[in-house]
DRENLOVEX-376850 format. One record per atom (N, C-alpha, C, O): residue number from 1; atom name; x, y, z. Coordinates in Angstrom, 3 decimals, padded with zeros to 6 digits. Layout:
<sites>
+-----+-------+----------+----------+----------+
! num ! atomo !       xx !       yy !       zz !
+-----+-------+----------+----------+----------+
! NUM !    CA !        X !        Y !        Z !
...
+-----+-------+----------+----------+----------+
</sites>
This chain:
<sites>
+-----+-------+----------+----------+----------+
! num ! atomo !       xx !       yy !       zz !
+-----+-------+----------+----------+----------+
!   1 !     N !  175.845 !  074.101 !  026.221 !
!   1 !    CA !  174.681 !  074.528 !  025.497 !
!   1 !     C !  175.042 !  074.692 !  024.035 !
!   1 !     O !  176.120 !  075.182 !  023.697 !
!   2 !     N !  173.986 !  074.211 !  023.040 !
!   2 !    CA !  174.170 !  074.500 !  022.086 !
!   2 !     C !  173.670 !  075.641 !  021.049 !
!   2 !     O !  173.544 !  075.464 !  019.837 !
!   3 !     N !  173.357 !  077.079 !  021.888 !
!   3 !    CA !  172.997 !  077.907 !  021.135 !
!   3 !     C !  172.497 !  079.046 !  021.816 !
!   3 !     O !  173.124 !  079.093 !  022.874 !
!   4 !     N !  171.916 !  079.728 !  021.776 !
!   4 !    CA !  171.544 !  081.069 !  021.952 !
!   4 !     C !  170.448 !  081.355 !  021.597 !
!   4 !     O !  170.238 !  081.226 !  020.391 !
!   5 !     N !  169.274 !  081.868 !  022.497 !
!   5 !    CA !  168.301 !  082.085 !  022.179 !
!   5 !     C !  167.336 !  083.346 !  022.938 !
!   5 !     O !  166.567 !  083.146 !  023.878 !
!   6 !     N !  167.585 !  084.640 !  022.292 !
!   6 !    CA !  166.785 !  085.468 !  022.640 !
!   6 !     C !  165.390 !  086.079 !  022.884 !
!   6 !     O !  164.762 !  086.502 !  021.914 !
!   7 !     N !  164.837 !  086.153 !  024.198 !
!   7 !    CA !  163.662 !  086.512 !  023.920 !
!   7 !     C !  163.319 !  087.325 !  024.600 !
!   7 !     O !  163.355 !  087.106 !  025.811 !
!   8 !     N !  162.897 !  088.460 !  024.162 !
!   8 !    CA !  162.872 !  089.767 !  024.448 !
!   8 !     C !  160.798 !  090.205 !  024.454 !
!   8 !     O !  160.213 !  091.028 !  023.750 !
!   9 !     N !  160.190 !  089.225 !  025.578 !
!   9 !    CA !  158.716 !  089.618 !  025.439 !
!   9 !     C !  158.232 !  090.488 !  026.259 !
!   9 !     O !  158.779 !  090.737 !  027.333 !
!  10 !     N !  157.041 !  091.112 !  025.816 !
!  10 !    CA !  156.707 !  092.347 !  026.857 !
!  10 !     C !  156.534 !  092.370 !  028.392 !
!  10 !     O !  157.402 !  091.635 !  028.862 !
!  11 !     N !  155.804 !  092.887 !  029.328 !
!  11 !    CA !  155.780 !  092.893 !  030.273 !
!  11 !     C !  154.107 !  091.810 !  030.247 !
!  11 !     O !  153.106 !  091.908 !  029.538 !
!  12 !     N !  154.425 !  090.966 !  031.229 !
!  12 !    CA !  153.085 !  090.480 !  031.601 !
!  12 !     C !  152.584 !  089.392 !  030.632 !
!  12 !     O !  151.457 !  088.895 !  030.632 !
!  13 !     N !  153.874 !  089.028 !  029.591 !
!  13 !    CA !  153.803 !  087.797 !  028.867 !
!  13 !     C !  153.742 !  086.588 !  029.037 !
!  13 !     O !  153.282 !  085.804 !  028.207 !
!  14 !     N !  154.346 !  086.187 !  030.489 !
!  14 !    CA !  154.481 !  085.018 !  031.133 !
!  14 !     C !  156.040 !  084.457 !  031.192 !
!  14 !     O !  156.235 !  083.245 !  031.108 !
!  15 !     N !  157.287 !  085.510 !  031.360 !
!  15 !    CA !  158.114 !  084.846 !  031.224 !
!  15 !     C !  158.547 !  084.075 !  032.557 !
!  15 !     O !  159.315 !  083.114 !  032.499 !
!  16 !     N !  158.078 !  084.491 !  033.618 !
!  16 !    CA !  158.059 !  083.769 !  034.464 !
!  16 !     C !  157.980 !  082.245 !  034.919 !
!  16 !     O !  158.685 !  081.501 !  035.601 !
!  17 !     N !  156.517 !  082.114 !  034.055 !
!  17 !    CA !  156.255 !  080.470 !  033.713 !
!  17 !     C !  157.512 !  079.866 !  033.171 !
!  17 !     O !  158.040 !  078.900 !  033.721 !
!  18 !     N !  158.035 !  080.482 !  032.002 !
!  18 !    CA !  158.995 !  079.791 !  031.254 !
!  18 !     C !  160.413 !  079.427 !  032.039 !
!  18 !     O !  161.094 !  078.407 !  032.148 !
!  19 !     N !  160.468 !  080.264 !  032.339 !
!  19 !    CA !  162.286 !  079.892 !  033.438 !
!  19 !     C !  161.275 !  078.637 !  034.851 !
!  19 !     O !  161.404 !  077.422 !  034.703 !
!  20 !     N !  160.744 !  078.967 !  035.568 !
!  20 !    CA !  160.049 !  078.034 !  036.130 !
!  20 !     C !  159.782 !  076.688 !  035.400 !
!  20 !     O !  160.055 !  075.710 !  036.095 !
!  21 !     N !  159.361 !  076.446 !  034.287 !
!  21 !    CA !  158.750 !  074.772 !  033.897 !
!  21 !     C !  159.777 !  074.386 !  032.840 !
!  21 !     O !  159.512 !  073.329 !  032.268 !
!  22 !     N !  160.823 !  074.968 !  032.476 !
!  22 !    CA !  161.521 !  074.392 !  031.508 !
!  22 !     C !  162.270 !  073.174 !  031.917 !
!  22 !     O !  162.325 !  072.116 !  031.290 !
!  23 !     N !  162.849 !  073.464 !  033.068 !
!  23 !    CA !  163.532 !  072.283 !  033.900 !
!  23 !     C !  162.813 !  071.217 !  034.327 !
!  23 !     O !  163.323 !  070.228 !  034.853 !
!  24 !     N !  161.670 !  071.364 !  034.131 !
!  24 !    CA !  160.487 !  070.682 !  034.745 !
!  24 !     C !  159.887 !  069.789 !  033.854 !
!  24 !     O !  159.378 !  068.727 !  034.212 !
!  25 !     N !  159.947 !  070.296 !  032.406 !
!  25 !    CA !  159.592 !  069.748 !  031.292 !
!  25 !     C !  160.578 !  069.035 !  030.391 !
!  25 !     O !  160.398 !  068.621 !  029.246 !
!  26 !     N !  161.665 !  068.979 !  031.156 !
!  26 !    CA !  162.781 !  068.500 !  030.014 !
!  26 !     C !  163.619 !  068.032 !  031.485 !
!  26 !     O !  163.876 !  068.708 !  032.480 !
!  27 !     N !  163.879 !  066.782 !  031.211 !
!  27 !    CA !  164.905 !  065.753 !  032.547 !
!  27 !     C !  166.202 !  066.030 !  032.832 !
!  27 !     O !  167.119 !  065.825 !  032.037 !
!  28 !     N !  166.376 !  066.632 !  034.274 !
!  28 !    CA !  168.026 !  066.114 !  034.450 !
!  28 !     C !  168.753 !  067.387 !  033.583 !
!  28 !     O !  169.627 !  067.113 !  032.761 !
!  29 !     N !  168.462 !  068.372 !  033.747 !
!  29 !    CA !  168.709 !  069.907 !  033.237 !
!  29 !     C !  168.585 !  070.651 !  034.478 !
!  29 !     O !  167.985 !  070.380 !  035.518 !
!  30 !     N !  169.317 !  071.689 !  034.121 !
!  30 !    CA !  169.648 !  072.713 !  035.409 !
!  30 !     C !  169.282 !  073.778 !  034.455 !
!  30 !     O !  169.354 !  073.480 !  033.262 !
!  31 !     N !  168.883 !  075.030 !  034.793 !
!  31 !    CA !  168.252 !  076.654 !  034.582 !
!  31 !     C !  168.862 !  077.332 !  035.570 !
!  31 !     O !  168.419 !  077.131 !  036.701 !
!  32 !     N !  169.926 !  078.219 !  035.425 !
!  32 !    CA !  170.278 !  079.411 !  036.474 !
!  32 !     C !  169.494 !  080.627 !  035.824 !
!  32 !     O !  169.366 !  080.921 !  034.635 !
!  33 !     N !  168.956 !  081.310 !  037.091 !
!  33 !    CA !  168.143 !  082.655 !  036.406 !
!  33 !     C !  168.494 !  083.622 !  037.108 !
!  33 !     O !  168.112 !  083.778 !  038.267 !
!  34 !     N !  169.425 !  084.554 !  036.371 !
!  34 !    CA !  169.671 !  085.830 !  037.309 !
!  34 !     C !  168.764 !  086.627 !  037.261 !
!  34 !     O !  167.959 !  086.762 !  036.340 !
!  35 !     N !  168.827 !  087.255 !  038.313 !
!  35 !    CA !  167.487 !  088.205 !  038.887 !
!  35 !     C !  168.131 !  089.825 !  039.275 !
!  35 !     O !  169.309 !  090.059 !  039.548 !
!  36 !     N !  167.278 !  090.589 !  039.225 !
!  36 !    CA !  167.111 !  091.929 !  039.340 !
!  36 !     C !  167.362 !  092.760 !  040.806 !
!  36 !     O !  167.832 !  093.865 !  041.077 !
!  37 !     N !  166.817 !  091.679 !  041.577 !
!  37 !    CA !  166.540 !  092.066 !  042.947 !
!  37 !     C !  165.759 !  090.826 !  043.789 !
!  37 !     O !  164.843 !  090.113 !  043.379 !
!  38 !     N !  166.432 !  090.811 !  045.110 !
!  38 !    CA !  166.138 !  089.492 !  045.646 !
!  38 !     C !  164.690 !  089.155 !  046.116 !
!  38 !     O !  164.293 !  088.135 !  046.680 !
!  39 !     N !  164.145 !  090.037 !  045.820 !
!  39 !    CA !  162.375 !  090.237 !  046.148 !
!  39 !     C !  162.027 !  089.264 !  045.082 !
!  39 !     O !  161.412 !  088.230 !  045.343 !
!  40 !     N !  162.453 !  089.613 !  043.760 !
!  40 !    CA !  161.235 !  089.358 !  042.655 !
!  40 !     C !  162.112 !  088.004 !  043.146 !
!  40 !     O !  161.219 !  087.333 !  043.664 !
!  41 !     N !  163.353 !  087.224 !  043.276 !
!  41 !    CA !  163.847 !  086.156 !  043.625 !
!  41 !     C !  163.252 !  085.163 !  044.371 !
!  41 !     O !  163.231 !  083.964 !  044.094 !
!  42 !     N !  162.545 !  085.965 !  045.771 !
!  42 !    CA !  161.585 !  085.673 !  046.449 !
!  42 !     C !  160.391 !  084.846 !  045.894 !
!  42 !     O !  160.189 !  083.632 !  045.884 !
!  43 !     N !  159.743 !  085.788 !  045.484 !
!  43 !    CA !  158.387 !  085.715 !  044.756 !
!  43 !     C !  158.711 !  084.286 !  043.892 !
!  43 !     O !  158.037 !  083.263 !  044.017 !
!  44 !     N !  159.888 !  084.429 !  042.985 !
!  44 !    CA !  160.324 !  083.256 !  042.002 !
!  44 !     C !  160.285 !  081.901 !  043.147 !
!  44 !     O !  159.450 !  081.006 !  043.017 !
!  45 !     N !  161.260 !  081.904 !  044.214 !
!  45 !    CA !  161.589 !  080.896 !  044.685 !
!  45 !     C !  160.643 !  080.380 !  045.170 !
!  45 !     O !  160.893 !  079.257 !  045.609 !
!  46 !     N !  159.257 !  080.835 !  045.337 !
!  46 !    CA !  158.055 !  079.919 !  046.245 !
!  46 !     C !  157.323 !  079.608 !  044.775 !
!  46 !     O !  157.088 !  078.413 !  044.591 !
!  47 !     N !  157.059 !  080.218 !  044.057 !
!  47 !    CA !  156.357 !  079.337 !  042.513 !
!  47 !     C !  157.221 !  078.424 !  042.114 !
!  47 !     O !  156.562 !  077.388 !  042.023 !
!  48 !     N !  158.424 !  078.187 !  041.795 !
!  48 !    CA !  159.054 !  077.521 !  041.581 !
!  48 !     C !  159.244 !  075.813 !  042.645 !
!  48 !     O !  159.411 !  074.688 !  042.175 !
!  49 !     N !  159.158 !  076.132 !  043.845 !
!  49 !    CA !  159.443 !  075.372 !  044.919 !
!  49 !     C !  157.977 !  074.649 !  044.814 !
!  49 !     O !  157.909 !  073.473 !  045.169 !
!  50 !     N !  157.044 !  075.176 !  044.435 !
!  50 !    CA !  155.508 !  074.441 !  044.054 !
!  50 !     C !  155.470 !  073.948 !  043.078 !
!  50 !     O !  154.352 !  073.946 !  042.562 !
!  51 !     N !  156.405 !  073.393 !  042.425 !
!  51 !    CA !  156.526 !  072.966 !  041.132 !
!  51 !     C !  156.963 !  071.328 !  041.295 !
!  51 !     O !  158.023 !  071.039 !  041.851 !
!  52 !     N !  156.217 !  070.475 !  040.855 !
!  52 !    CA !  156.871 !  068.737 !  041.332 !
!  52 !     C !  157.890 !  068.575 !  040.189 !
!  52 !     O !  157.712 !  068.774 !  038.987 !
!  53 !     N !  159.379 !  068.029 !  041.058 !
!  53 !    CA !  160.112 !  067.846 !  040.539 !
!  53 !     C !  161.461 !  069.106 !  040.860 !
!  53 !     O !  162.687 !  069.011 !  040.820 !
!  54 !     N !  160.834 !  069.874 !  041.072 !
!  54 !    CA !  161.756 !  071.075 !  041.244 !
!  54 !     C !  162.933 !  071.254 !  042.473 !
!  54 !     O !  162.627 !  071.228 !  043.665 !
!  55 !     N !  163.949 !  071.390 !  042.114 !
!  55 !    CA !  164.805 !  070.717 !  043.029 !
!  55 !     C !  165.874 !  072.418 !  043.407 !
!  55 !     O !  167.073 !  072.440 !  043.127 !
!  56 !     N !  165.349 !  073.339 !  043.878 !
!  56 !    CA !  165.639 !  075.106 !  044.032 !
!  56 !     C !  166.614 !  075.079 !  044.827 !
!  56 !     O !  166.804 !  074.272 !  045.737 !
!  57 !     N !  167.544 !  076.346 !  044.368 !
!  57 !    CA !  168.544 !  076.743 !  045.379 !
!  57 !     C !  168.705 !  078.239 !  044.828 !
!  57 !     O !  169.063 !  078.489 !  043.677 !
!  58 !     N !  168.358 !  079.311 !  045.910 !
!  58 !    CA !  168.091 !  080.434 !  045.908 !
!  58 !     C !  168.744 !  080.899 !  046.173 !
!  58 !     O !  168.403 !  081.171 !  047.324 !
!  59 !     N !  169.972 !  081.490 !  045.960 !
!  59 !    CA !  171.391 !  081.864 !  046.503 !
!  59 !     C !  171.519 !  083.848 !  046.487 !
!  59 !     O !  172.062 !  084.657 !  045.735 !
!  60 !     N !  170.653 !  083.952 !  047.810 !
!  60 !    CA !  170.281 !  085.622 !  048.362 !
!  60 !     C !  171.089 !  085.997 !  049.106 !
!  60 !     O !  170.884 !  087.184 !  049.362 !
!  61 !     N !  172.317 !  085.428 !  049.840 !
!  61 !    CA !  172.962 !  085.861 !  050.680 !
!  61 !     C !  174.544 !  085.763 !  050.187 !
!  61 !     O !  174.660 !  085.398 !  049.016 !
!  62 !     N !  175.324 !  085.932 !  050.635 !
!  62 !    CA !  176.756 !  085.910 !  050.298 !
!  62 !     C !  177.226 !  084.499 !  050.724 !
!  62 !     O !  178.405 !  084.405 !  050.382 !
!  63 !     N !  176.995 !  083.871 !  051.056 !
!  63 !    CA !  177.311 !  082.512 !  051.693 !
!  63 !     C !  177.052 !  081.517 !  050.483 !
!  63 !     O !  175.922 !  081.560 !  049.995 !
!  64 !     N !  178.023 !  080.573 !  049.913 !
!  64 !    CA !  177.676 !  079.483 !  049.581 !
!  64 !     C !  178.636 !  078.238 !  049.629 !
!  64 !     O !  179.698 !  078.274 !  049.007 !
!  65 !     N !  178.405 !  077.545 !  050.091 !
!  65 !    CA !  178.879 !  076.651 !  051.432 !
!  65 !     C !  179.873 !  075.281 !  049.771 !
!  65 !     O !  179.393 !  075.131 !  048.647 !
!  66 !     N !  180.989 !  074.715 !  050.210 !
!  66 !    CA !  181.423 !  073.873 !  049.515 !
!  66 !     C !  180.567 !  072.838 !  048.857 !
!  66 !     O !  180.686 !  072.387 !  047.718 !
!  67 !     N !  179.598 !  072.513 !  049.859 !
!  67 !    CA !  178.506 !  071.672 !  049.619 !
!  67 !     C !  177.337 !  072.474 !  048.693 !
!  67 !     O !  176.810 !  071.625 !  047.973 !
!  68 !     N !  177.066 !  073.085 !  048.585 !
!  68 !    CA !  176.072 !  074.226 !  047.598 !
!  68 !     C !  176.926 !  073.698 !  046.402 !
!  68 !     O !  176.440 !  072.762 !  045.766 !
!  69 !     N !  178.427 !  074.300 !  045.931 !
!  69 !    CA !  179.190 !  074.159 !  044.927 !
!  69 !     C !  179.181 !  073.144 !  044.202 !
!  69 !     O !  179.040 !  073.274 !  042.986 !
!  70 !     N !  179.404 !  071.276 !  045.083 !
!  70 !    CA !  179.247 !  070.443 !  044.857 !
!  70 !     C !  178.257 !  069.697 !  043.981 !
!  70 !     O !  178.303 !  069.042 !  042.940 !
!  71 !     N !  177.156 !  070.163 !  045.037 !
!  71 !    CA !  175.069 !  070.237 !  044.356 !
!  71 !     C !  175.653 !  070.505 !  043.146 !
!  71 !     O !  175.978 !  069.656 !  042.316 !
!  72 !     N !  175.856 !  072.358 !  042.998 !
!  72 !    CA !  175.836 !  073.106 !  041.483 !
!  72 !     C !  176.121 !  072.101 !  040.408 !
!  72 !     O !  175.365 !  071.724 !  039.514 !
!  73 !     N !  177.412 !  071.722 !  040.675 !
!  73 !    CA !  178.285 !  071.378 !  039.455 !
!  73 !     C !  177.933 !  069.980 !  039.359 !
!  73 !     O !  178.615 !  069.599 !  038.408 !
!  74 !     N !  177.023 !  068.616 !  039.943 !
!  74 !    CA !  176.861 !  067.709 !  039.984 !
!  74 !     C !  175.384 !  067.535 !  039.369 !
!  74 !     O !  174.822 !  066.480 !  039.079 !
!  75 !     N !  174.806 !  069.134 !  039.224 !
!  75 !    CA !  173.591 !  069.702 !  038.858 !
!  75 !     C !  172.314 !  068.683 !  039.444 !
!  75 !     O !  171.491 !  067.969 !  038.871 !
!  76 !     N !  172.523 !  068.921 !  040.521 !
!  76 !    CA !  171.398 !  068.219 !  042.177 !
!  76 !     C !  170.505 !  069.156 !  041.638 !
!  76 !     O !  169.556 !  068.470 !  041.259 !
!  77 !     N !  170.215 !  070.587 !  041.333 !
!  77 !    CA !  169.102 !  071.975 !  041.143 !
!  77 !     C !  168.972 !  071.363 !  039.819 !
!  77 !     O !  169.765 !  070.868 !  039.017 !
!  78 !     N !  167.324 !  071.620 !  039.870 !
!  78 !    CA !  167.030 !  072.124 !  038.568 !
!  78 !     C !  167.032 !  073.834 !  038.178 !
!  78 !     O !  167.035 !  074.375 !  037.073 !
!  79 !     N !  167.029 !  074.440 !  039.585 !
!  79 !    CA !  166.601 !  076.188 !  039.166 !
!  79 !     C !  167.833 !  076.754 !  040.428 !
!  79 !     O !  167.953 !  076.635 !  041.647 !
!  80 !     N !  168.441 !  077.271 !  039.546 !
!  80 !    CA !  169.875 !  078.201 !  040.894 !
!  80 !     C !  168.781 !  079.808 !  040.373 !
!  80 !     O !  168.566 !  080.250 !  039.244 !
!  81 !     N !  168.337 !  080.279 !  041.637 !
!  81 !    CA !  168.341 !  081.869 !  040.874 !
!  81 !     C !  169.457 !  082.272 !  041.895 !
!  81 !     O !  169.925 !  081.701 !  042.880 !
!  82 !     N !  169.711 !  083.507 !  041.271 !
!  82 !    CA !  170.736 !  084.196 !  042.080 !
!  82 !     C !  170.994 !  085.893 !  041.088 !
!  82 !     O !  170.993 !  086.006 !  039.862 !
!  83 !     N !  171.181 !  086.956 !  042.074 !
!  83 !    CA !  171.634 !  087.701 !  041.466 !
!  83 !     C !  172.792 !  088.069 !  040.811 !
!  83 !     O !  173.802 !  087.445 !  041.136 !
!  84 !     N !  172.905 !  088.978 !  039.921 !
!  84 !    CA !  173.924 !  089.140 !  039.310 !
!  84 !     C !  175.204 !  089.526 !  039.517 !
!  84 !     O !  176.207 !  089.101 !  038.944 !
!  85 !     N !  175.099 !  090.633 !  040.648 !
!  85 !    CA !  176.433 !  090.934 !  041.696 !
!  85 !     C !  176.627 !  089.289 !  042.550 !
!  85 !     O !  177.716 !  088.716 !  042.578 !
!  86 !     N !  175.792 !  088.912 !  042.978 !
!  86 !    CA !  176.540 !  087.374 !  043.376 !
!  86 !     C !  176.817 !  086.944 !  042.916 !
!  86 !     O !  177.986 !  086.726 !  043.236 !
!  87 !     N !  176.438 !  086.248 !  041.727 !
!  87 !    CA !  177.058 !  085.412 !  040.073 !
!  87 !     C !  178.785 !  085.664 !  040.117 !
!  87 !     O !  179.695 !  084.835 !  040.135 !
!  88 !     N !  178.816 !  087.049 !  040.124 !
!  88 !    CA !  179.543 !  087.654 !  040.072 !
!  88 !     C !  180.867 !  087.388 !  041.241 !
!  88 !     O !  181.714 !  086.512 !  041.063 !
!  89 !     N !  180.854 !  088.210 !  042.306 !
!  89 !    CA !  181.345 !  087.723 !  043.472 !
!  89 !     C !  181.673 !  086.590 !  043.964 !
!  89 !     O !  182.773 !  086.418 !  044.491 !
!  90 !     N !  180.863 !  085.752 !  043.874 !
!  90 !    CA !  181.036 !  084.145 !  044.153 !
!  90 !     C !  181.814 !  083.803 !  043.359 !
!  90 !     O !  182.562 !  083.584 !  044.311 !
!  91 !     N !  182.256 !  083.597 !  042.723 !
!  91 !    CA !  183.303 !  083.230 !  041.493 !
!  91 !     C !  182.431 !  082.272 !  041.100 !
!  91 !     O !  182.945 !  081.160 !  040.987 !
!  92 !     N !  181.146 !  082.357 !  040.830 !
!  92 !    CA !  180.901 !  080.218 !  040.524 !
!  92 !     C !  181.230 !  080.216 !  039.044 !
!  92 !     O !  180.661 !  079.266 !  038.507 !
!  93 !     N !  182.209 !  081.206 !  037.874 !
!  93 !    CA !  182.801 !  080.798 !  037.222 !
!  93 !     C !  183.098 !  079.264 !  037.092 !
!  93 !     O !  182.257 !  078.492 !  036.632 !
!  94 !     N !  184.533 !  078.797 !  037.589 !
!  94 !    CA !  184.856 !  077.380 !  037.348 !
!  94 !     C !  183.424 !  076.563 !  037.706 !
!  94 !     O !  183.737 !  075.419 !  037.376 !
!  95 !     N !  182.468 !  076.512 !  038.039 !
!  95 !    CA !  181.336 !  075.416 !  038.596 !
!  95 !     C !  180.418 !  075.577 !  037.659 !
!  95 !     O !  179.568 !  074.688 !  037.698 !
!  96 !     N !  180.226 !  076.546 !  036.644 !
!  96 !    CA !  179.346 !  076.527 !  035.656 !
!  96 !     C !  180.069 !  076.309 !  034.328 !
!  96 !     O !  179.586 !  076.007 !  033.237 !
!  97 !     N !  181.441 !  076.550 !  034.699 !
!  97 !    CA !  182.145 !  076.297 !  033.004 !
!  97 !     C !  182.591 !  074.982 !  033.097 !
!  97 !     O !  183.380 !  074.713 !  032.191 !
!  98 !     N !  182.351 !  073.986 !  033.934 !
!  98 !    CA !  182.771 !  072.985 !  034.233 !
!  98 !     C !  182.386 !  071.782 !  033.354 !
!  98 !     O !  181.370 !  071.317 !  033.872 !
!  99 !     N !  182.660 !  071.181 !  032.455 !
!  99 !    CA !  181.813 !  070.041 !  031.364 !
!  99 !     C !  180.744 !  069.542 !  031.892 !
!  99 !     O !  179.706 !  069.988 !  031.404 !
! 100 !     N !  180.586 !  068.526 !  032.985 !
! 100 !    CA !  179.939 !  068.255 !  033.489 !
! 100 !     C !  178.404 !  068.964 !  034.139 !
! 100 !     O !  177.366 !  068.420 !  034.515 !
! 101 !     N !  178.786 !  070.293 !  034.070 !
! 101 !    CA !  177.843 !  070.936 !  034.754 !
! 101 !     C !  176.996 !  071.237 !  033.360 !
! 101 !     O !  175.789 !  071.008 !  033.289 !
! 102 !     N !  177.870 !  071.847 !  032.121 !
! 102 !    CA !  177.827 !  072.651 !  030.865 !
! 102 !     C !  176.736 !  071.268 !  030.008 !
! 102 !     O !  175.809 !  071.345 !  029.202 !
! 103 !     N !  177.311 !  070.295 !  030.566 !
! 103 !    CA !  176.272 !  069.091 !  030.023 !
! 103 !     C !  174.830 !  069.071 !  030.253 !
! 103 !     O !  173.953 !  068.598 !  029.530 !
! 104 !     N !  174.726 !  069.693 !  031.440 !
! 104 !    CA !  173.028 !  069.509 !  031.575 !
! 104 !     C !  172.528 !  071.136 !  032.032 !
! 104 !     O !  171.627 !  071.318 !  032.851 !
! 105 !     N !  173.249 !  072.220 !  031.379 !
! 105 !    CA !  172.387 !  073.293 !  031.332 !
! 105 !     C !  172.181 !  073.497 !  030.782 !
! 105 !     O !  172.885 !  073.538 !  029.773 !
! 106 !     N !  170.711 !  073.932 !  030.853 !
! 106 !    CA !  169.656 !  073.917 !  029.757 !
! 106 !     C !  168.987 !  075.714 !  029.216 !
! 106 !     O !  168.460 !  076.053 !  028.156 !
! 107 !     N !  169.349 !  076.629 !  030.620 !
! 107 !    CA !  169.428 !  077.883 !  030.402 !
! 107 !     C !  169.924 !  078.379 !  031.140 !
! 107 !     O !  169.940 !  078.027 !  032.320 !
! 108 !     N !  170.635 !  079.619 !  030.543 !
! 108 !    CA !  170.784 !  081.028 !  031.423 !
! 108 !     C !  169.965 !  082.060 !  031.354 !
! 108 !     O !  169.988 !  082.694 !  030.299 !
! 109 !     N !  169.257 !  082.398 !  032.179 !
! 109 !    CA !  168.109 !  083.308 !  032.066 !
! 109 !     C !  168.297 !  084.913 !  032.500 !
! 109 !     O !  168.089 !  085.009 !  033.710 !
! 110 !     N !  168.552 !  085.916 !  032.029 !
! 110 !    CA !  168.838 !  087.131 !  032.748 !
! 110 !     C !  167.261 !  087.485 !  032.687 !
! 110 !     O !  166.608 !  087.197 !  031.684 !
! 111 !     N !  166.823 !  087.967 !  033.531 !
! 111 !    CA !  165.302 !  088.268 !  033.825 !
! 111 !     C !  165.210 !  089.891 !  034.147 !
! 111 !     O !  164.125 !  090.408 !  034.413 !
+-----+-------+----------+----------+----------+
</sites>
């Protein structure tokens, strides 16, 4: 990525839309969006999954399989949400700092 971009809008602004259609609107880009709690994740992963083109991987459980990793870093998703203690835990460190992966992400979203 080439930059940093903060946006800090109120409640009920629509940031939702935005992590949802960015990947959608721009080709062959991946969006990871960490989330708060696996509910609002929920809620995300079925608007998102109604989205043509949208290619989701919702990572709510502790499990993510060699093949998940593979997807990640080959950036198969346009939208990884996942929480932040998993981010975390999972190590997917090396799979997001990876060139290849770093090539077509387009955001990190803390929500």
């Amino acid at each position: 990525m080439c930059g940093v971009i903060l946006c800090l809008p109120q409640t009920l602004f629509g940031k939702s839309m935005i992590m949802q259609l960015l990947p959608c609107f721009v080709g062959d880009v991946v969006a990871i969006v960490i989330l708060p709690l696996n509910a609002i994740g929920a809620e995300q992963a079925l608007k998102i999954s109604a989205r043509p083109g949208a290619r989701l991987l919702f990572i709510h459980m502790e499990v993510l399989t060699q093949a998940m990793l593979a997807d990640i870093r080959c950036c198969y998703y346009t939208h990884i949400l996942i929480s932040l203690e998993l981010f975390v835990r999972l190590k997917l460190h090396p799979v997001v700092t990876d060139p290849q992966f770093c090539a077509h992400a387009i955001a990190i979203i803390l929500d």
